[in-house]
N, C-alpha and C positions, 0 to 999 in steps of 0.2 A: 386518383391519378392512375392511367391505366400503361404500363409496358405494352409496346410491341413488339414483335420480332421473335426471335427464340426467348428469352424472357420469359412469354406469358406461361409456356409449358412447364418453368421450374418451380418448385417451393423456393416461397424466400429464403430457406437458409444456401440452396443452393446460389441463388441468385444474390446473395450478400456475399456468400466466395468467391463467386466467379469475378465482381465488381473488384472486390480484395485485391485480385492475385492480377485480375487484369486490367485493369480500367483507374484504377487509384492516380494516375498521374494525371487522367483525364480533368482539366482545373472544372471543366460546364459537370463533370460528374459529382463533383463535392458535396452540396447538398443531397444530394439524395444518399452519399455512403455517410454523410454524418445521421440523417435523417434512418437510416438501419442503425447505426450502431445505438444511436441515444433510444430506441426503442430498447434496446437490451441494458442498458444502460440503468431506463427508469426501473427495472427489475429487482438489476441486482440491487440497486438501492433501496430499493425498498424492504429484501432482505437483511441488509445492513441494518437497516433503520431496529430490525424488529431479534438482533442480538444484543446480547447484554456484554458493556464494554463499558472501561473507565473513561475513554473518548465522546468529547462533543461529535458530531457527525456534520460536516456539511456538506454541501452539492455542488462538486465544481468537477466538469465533466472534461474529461480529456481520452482522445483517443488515438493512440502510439501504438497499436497492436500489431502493424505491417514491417516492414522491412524496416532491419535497421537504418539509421539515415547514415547517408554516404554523398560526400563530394568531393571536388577535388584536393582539397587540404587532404579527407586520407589518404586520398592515390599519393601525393608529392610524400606525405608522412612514410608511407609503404615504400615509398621508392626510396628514401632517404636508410629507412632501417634495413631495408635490402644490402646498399652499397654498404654501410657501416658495419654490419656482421660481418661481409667480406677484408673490409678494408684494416678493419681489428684498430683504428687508432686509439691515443694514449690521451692526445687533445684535441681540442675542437675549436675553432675560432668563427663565430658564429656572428651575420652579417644582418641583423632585424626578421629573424623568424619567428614563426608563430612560438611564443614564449609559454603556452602549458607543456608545448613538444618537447619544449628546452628546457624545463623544470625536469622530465622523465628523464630524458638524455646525462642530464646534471648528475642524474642518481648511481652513473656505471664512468662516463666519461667528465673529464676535468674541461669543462666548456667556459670558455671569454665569450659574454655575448654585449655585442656594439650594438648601440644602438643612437639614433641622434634625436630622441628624447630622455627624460632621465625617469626612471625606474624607481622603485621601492622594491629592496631588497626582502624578498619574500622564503629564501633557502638561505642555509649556511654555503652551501653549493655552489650557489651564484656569482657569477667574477660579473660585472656590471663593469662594461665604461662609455661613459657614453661624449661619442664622437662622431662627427661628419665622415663617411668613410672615404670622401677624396682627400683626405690626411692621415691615411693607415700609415704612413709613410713616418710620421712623425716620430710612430713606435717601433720602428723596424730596430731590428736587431736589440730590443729590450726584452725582459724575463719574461713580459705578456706574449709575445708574440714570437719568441725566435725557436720554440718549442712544438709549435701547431702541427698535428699533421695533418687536420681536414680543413679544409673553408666553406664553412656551410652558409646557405643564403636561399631562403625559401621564398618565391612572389616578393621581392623587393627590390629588385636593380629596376622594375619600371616603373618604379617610384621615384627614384632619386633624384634630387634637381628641380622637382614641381614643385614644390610647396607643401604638397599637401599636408606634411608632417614637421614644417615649422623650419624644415633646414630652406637656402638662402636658392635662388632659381638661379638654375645652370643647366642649360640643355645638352650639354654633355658631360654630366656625372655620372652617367651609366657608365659610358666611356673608360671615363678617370677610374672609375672603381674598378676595372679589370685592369687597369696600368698596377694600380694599389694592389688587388691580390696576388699579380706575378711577381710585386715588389718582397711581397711578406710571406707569402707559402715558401715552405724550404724546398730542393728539389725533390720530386719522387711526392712531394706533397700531391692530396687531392684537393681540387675544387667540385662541390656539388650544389649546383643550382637550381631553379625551376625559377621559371619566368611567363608571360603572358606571347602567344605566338596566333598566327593566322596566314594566311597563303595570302600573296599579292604585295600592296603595297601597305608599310608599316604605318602606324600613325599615331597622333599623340591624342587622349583625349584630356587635356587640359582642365585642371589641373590633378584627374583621379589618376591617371596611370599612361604609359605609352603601350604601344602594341607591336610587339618585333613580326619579322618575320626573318626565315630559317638560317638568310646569309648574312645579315647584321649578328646573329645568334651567333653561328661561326664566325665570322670576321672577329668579335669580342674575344671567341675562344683560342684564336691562332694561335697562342705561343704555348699551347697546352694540346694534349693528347686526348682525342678522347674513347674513354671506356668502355660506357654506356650512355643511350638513351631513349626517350621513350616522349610517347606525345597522350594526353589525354583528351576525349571531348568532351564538351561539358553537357550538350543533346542528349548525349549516350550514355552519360555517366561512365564512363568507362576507358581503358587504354584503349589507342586506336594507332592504325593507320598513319604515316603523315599525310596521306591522299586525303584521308578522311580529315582532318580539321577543317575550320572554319575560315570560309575568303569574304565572309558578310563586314561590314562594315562596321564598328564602332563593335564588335564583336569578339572575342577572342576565346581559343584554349587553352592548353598550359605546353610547355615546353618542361621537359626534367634529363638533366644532363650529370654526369660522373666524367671528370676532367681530371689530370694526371700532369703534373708539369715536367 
């Protein structure tokens, strides 16, 4: 197989960097940057083969040498320990987040985390309960909840109400859960959220998730201040712009909000 273009003038190793650093996202480039690495690959292996070690040796080739992986769960992650450093709370009332996040968080903050399946208590750390959260209400002013100063809620409100996770269909449970956290955050409390967002008109895709956009975002957050926010695209990997999001259809980015009641 023969390159053309500027290619043909570089040594391969130049030309396996330059694929590296520039081209790796390229999906039609994949063969050919596995097809470099596994050449380097059969090498070292067979260096390996020919040290002496108390190890069987097998051949199972993987190749993780570029960037580290990143998407949007770090960015909301990042954005999450941002406001938290600032916000200094004592506890956390946490609304079906990513649960290794909340195992970390567990280990400095006193976190409740709801969820409306049931868990396996995997920390001593752990407060588990597990409830539909258009009945936070139920708990109001109890020792679980009358203490909270954060409400955390990571990509879940455009879940709730579909099904997808076993609780009963209600297409306005998004709704209901911000009537529920204005009910149960004390004043001065925060809300911090991240949700699925896109420019134009919102829509549901039945039954994996709904897709907001900016003024249903605000309308949910009216009775609250807000602090900070930030939008990511998923194209980009990266924080962006709200011009920059996404108005494609069945497509969404993320929405990440710090709310002040």
């Amino acid at each position: 197989m023969q390159y053309k273009g500027k290619f043909v003038k570089q040594p391969f190793n130049k030309l396996n960097k330059y694929i590296q650093q520039h081209l790796l996202h390229n999906y039609y480039l994949r063969p050919m940057i596995n097809h470099v690495s596994q050449k380097k690959f059969k090498k070292q292996y067979k260096k390996v083969l020919n040290v002496q070690s108390n190890y069987k040796v097998h051949k199972m080739f993987r190749n993780e040498s570029n960037k580290h992986p990143s998407n949007y769960k770090s960015f909301e992650c990042g954005f999450v320990t941002d406001c938290l450093k600032k916000i200094k709370p004592k506890t956390i009332l946490d609304i079906g987040s990513y649960r290794n996040y909340l195992l970390g968080l567990s280990a400095y903050y006193n976190v409740i985390s709801v969820d409306v399946r049931p868990k396996v208590k995997v920390s001593v750390n752990e407060n588990i309960v597990v409830k539909n959260v258009k009945n936070l209400d139920l708990f109001e002013n109890t020792k679980l909840f009358e203490k909270s100063d954060v409400i955390l809620s990571l990509s879940s409100i455009e879940h709730f109400g579909l099904g997808r996770y076993g609780d009963e269909i209600d297409l306005d449970a998004d709704k209901k859960a911000f009537e529920q956290f204005k009910k149960v955050l004390k004043p001065g409390g925060y809300l911090i959220f991240t949700t699925t967002i896109k420019k134009g008109e919102p829509e549901v895709c039945f039954n994996a998730h709904r897709i907001y956009n900016i003024n249903i975002i605000h309308n949910f957050c009216r009775s609250f201040k807000c602090i900070d926010e930030k939008f990511y695209s998923k194209s980009k990997n990266q924080f962006c712009e709200f011009e920059d999001i996404t108005s494609k259809e069945k497509t969404w980015d993320v929405y990440m909000g710090c709310w002040v009641k």
